[in-house]
N, C-alpha and C positions, 0 to 999 in steps of 0.2 A: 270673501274676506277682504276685509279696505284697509287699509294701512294709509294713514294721514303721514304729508309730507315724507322726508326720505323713508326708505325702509331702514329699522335700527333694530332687528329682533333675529335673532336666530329662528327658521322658518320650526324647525321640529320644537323650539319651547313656546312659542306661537300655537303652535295648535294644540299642545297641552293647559294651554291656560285657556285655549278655547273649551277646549272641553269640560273643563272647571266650572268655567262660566256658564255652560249649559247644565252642568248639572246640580248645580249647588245654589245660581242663581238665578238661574231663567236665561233667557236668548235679551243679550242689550242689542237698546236700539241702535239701530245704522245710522254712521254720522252723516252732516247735514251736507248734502252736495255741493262742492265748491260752485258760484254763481258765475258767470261768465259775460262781464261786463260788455259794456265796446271798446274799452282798450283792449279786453281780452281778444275780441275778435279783430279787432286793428293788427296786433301782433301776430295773430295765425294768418290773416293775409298777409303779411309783410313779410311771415317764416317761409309760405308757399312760395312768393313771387323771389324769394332771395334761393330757392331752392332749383328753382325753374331755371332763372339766371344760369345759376354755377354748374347746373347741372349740361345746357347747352352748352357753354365756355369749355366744359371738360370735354365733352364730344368733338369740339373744334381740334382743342389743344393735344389733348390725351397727355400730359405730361407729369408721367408717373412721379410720384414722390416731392411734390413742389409743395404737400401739402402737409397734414396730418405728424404723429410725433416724430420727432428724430428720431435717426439711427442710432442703436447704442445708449438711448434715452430707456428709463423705466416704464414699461406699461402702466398708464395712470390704471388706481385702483377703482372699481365699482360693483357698486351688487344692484342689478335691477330685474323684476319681475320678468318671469318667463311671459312670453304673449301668448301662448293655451292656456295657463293656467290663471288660475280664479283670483290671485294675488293681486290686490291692487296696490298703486303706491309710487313716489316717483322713485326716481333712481338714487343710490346712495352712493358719494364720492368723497366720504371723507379719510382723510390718511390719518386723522388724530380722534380723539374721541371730543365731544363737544365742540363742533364745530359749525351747529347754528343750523343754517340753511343746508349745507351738505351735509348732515349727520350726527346723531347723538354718540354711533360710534363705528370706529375704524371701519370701511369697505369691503373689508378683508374679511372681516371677524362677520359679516351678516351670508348666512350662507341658509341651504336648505333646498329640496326638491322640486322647489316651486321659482327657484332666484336662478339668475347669470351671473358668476362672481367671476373676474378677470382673475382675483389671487389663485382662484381655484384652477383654474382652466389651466397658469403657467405651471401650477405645480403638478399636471398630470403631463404635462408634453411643451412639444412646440406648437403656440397656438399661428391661428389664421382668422381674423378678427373683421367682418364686414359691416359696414355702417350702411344702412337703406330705408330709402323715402318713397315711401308708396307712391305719394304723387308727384313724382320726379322725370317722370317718363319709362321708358321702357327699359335703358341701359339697368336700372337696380335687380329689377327682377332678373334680368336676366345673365346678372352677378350671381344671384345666389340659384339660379338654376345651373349654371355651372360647376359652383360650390357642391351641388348635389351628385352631377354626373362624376367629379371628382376626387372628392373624400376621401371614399372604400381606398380608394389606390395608394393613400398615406395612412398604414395602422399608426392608432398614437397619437399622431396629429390633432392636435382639437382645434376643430370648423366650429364656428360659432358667426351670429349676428348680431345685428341692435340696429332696430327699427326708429328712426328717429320720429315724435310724434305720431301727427294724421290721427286715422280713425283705428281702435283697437279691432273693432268686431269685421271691417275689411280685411284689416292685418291677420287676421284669424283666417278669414274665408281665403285669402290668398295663399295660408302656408297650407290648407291643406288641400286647396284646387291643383296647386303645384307639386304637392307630394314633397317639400322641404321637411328631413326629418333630422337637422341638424339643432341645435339648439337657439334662441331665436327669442331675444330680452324687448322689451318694450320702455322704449326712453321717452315718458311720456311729457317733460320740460324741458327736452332737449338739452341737459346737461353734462351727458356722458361724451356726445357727441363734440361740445366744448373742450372738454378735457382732453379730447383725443382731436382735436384741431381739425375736423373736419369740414372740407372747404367745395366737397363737391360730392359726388353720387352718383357710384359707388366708391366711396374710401376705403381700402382694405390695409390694415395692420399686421403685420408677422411680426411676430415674438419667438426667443429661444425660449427653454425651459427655464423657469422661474423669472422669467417676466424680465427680458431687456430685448428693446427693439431692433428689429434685423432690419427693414425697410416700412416704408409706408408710401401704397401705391393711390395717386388719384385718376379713376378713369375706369372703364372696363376694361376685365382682364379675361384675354377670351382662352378657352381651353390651355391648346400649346403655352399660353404664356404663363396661367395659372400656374402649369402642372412645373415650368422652368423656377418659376419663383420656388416653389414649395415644397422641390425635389432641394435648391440652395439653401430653404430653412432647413429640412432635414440633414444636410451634409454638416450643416452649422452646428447643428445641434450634435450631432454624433462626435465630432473636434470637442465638446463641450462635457465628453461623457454620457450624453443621453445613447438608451440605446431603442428601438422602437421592439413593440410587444411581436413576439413569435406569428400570433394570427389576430384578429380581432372580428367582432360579429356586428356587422353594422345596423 
């Protein structure tokens, strides 16, 4: 299923007007593939080498928090394609409805089984929000393999990703060579990533529930300090009223 420009549909009346369409009018054609110029490719090397860059810098530095949104700030809103599933389409980041290039309507409002909605995520819990660049070197992956080992240990919690660019059908073989069964969006114009000011890799964002930001880490965060952050979004969150579910099934 391709979805031209952001996604603007609720995924479940999407697939009812799919099925319309198959049955009343036959299968439409597949729209025409976006062409991929030499500026196009000028810009995907210039994304890589700007990734490469900041991604060494943060290895040097490790200097949590210099980057990505404020403390206290609202988690910018997005709805973007799950990377397993068959949804295509870029990322949707609008806060208003007709807003052109970010969206025909609110971020918020495009949800469904097959998307990553940030509104969604705040309103189930305190989120944990990882931004990763396949070809960035090894520190990404090995952000969200820790993501993995650590999870289970916060019921409630919603662990989530958002793969900036690169190649989708990699991004695919990687979550599942990894065994990553977290949720895991495909930001495939690098726009979500803008919204959330990410300046290196791995950028990780924490949110209380319903979406205000707790901190925003740049750098990897290795177990021990993981689990210190995320135990602090929890305790946050609790002062806040949230209270975490009795058990949960991961």
């Amino acid at each position: 299923m391709s979805e031209r420009g952001p996604l603007s549909f609720d995924d479940e009346d999407e697939r009812r007007a799919a099925q319309a369409r198959l049955e009343g009018h036959g299968v439409p054609p597949p729209p025409p593939e976006r062409k991929r110029g030499r500026y196009g490719w000028i810009v995907g090397i210039g994304f890589l080498v700007w990734i490469v860059y900041i991604t060494l810098n943060t290895l040097r530095t490790d200097s949590p928090g210099s980057r990505g949104v404020p403390d206290n700030a609202p988690l910018p809103a997005f709805a973007a394609p799950l990377a397993l599933s068959n949804l295509d389409g870029d990322a949707n980041i609008a806060s208003r409805r007709d807003q052109g290039a970010a969206g025909r309507r609110p971020a918020c409002a495009v949800r469904g089984p097959r998307i990553l909605n940030s509104c969604q995520l705040a309103e189930r819990g305190p989120v944990v929000l990882t931004f990763y660049a396949s070809r960035a070197g090894q520190a990404c992956p090995r952000q969200l393999d820790t993501i993995e080992r650590t999870r289970r240990e916060f019921p409630g919690v919603q662990f989530a990703a958002v793969a900036i660019r690169g190649d989708r059908g990699d991004l695919r073989r990687m979550i599942r060579e990894r065994g990553w069964r977290f949720p895991i969006a495909f930001d495939r114009d690098g726009q979500v990533a803008n919204i959330y000011r990410v300046a290196g890799c791995p950028t990780t964002t924490l949110a209380y529930p319903g979406g205000i930001v707790m901190h925003s880490y740049l750098g990897l965060l290795g177990e021990r300090r993981l689990r210190r952050a995320v135990a602090r979004l929890v305790a946050g969150s609790r002062r806040r009223g949230w209270t975490p579910p009795a058990t949960t099934r991961s």
